[in-house]
N, C-alpha and C positions, 0 to 999 in steps of 0.2 A: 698529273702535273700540268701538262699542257692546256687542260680543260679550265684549270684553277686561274694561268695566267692569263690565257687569253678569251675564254668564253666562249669556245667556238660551237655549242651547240646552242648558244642563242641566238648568235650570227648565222647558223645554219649552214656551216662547213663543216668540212672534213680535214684532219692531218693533212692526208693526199692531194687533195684540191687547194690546202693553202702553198705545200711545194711547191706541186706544178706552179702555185703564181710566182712565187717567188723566183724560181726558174726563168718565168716568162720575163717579169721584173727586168731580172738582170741581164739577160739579153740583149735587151732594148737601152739599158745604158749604159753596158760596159763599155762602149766606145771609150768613152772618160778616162780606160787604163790606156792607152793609146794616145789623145790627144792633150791632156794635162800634160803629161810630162815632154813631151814635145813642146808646148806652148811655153812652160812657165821655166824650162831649160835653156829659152831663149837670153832669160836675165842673167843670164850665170848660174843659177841652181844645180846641182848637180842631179843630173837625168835619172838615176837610180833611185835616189834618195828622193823623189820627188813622185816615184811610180810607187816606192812603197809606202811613202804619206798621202797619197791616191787609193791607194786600198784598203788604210787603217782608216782615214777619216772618216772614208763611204761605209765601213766596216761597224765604226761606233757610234757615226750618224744614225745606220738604220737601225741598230740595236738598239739605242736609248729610243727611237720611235715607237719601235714593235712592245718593249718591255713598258716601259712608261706612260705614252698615250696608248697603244694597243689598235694602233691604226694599220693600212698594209702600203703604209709611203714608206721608198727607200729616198735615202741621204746620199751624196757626192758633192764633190767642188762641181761648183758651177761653170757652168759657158755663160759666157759672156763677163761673168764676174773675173774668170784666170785672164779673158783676153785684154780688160780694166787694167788689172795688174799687171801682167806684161808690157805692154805698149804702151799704155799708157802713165800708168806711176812712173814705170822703174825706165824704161826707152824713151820717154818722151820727157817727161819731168827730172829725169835724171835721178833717182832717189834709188837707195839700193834694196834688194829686192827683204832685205836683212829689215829695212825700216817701212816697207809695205807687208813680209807678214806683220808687225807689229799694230799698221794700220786695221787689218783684219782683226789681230786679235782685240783692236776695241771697239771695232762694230762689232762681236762679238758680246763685252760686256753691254755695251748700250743695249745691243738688241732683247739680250738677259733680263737689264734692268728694266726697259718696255714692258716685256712679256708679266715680270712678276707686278709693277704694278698698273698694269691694265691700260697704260696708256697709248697702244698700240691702236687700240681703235677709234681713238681721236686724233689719232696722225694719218688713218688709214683713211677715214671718212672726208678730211680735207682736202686731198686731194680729188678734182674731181676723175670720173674716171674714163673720159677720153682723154686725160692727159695722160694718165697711167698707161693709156692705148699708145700711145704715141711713144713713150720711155720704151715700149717692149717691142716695137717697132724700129727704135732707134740704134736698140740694142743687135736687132737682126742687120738693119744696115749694116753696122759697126763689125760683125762677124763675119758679113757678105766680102768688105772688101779685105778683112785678115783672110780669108780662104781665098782668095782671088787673087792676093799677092802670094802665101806660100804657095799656090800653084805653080805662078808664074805667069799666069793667065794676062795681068796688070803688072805693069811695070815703073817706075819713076818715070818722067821725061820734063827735061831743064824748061823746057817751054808749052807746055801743056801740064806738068805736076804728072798726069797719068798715061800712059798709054798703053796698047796691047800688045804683049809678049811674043816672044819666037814662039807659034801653037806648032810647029814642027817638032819641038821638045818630045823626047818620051814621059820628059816627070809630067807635063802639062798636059800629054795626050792623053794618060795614065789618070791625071786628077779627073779631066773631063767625063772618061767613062764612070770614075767612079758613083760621081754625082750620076747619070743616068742610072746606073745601075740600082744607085740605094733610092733613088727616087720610083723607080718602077717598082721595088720588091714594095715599097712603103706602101706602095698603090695598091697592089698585090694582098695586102696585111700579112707578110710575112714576118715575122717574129724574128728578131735581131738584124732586120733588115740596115740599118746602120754598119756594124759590127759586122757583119758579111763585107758590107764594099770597101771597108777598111781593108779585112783580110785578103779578098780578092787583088784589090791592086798592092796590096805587100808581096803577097804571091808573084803577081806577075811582073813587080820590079825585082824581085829577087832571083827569077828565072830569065829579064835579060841582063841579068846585071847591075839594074843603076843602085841597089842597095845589098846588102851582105846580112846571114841571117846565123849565128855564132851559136845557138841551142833554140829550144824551145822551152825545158824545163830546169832551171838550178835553184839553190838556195837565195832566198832573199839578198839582194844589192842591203850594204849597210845604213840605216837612217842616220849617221851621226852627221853627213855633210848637213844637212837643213831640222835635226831635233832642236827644238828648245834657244834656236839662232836669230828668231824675230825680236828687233829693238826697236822697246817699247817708250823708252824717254826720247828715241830720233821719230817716231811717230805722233808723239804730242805736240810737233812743231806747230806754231799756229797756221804755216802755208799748206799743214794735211790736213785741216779741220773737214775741209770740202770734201778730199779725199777719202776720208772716213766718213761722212753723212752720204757718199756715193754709194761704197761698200752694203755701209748702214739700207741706206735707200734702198737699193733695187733686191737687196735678200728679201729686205720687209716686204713687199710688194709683189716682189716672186713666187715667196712662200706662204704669203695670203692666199693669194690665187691660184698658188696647186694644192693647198690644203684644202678650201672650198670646193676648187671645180671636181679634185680627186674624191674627197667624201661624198660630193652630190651623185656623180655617176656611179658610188658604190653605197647610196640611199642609205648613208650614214648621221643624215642631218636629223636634228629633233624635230616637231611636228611647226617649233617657230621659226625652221629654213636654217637655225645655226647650229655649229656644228659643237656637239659637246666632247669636252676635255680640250678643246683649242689650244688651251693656257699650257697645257702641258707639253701638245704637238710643236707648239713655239719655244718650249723650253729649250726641246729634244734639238729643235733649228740651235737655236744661237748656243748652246752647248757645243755640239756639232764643228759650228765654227770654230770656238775658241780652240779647241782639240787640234783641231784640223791647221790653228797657225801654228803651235804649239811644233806640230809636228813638220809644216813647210810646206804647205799649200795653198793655195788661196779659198773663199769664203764655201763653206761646206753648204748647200741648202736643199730641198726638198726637191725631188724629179716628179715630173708631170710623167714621165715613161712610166711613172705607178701606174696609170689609166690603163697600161698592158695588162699588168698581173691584174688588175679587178677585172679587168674582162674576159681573164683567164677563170676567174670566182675566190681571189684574194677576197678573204673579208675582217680581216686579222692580223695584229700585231707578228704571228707569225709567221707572216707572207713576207715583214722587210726584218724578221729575223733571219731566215734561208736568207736573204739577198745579203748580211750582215756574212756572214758562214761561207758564201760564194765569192765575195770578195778578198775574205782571209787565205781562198784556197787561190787565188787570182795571184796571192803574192811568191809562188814559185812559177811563173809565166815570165821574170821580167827580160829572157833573153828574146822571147816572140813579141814584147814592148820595145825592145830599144831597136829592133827591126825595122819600125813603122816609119817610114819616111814623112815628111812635112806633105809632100804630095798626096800621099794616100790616106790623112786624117783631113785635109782641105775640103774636099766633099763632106764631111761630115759634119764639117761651120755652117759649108754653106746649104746644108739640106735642117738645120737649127733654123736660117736663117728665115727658109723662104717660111717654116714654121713659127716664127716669130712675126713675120711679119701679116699673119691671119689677124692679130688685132686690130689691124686698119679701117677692117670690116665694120667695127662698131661706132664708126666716127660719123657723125653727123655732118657731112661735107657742104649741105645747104646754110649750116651758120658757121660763118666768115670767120667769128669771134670764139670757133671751139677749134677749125680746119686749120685756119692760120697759124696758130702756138703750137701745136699738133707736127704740122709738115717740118715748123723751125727745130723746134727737139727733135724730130725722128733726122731730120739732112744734119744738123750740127756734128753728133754724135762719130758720123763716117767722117767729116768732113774735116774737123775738127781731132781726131783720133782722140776724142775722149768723152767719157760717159758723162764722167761729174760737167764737162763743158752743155754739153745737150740737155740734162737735168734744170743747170741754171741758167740757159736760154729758154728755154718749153717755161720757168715758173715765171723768169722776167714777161715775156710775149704773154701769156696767160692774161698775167696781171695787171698790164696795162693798154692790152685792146681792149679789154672788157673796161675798165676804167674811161678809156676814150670815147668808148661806143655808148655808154651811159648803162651800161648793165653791170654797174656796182653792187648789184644785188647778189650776182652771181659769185660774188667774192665771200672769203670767210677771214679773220685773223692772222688761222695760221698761215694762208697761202700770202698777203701782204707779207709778214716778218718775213717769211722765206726767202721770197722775191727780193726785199730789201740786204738783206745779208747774201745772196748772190748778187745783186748790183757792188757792196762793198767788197765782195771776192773777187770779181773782176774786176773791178780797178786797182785791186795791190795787186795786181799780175799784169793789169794792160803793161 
């Protein structure tokens, strides 16, 4: 049966070798049981119900993957997309978190509708892709300074906006090792090197004290606080439009680029560099999603921590079915979840963060006219505490240094339209 579904002796595995990846897999991102529901319990959601629509989304994410495309990518809500929605919609904008899942579930269908007719890669190709460098950069900002405030690390100040925390703190002395720690294991290649420093400094906040740890194994918390509670007519509101082309945005561009970079390092591409069944890997994404507001989370999308399990010898849909199977069993943990202190998942922002911020690398820093747009989205985004803000700074700046500098060649259709409905978005908000 397993031969039938997945093929695995054309791919040249084994049973045994696709576990162990899947294993590997999920080590490397189980953090996300830990850090979701900490982040998105921030809006009001209730914490339980939020850890176990954390475990079902990632659950039916990777399954529709492995089953359907037959790839060895696992599915979860995203970082950077939970930290979007938290702070940003529901804290910043004021909207409740009730009318941002609703947001997700319709970058969900858009994304669907993308995917079935093909126009996914004429939104994907316009974009050039130092700007896209820049989004995924901004995005690491953006996560640098939410880990850096639940630390404690960064604090408000009435005349400076920011400044630096009591580091005398335990929770803040406790955050700081963490990040060492999971930064050397990572160095290291240790395998759930994340997920270690998590549980390390849970550990050691709950051995002085500053946290309380009530079990480790019970029956599933109830999903009715956040099932089926995203409102979908307070999401159509024309002032979410942005808001969902955010959501929209950065899944699409996420999950391009872990579905390529993952298939490339696991030499699953055809002989013309693309990768075949895409259509359906994209499905599996914005399926995924919808599921996943459905059920009270924010946008469900593809993990680059697959790159684990393929280098573990994942070569098969069966690799993010195990991680599908380990997630379902993740959902009698949730008393070792609600343990986890703000403190102790803040290293794991900002070790996303400094990894986010590797696509710098690819920027052409000698032309002024790709550096400039580039620096203004990736600073907007922290600066700003919002994504879609940095999205529609980076396409404005884009669009018209190069327009000034006389390199209007460099321009395509769709990046004007864009840029010109972000100039009108931001003047019904100045």
């Amino acid at each position: 049966m397993l031969e039938r579904l997945f093929h695995l002796e054309a791919h040249h595995t084994t049973v045994r070798r696709e576990i162990l990846a899947g294993l590997t897999t999920f080590l490397t991102m189980a953090y996300i049981l830990f850090v979701n529901p900490n982040m998105l319990a921030e809006t009001g959601m209730d914490k339980g119900a939020v850890f176990v629509a954390t475990c079902l989304a990632a659950a039916i994410g990777s399954a529709i993957m492995g089953l359907l495309a037959n790839y060895p990518i696992a599915l979860a809500p995203g970082m950077g997309l939970n930290a979007f929605f938290t702070y940003t919609v529901v804290l910043t904008m004021g909207h409740t978190w009730q009318v941002a899942l609703g947001a997700v579930f319709l970058s969900g269908v858009i994304f669907f509708a993308l995917s079935i007719f093909r126009i996914r890669e004429w939104i994907i190709n316009s974009i050039p892709l130092a700007l896209r460098a820049g989004i995924a950069a901004g995005i690491g900002l953006f996560l640098a300074i939410i880990a850096l405030k639940n630390a404690g690390i960064v604090v408000d100040h009435p005349a400076t906006l920011v400044s630096l925390g009591d580091m005398s703190q335990g929770g803040v002395l406790l955050a700081c090792l963490g990040f060492f720690v999971i930064a050397a294991l990572a160095y290291r290649r240790v395998t759930g090197a994340v997920m270690i420093g998590i549980l390390l400094i849970t550990g050691l906040s709950i051995l002085l004290g500053l946290s309380q740890l009530t079990g480790v194994v019970s029956m599933p918390p109830s999903l009715l606080p956040t099932l089926l509670q995203l409102d979908i007519p307070g999401a159509l509101d024309i002032g979410l439009l942005s808001v969902i082309f955010a959501f929209l945005f950065v899944d699409l561009f996420d999950t391009s680029g872990t579905l390529v970079g993952v298939a490339q390092k696991a030499d699953l591409l055809d002989k013309d560099g693309k990768m075949p069944r895409l259509g359906r890997a994209l499905l599996a994404d914005s399926t995924a999603t919808m599921a996943g507001a459905a059920l009270g989370t924010s946008t469900t999308t593809s993990y680059i921590e697959s790159a684990a399990g393929i280098a573990a010898g994942g070569r098969t849909g069966l690799t993010a079915c195990v991680v599908a199977l380990l997630f379902l069993l993740s959902l009698f943990f949730a008393p070792l979840a609600g343990a986890v202190p703000a403190f102790a998942t803040a290293p794991a922002l900002l070790f996303v963060a400094v990894l986010m911020m590797s696509s710098l690398a690819q920027i052409d820093w000698d032309d002024l006219t790709v550096a400039a747009p580039v620096v203004v989205a990736a600073l907007a985004m922290p600066l700003t505490f919002s994504i879609a803000n940095g999205i529609a700074f980076g396409f404005i700046a884009w669009t018209l240094i190069k327009l000034l500098a006389g390199r209007w060649r460099d321009l395509n259709p769709a990046l004007v339209v864009l840029s010109l409905l972000f100039v009108i978005k931001l003047g019904w908000f100045a």
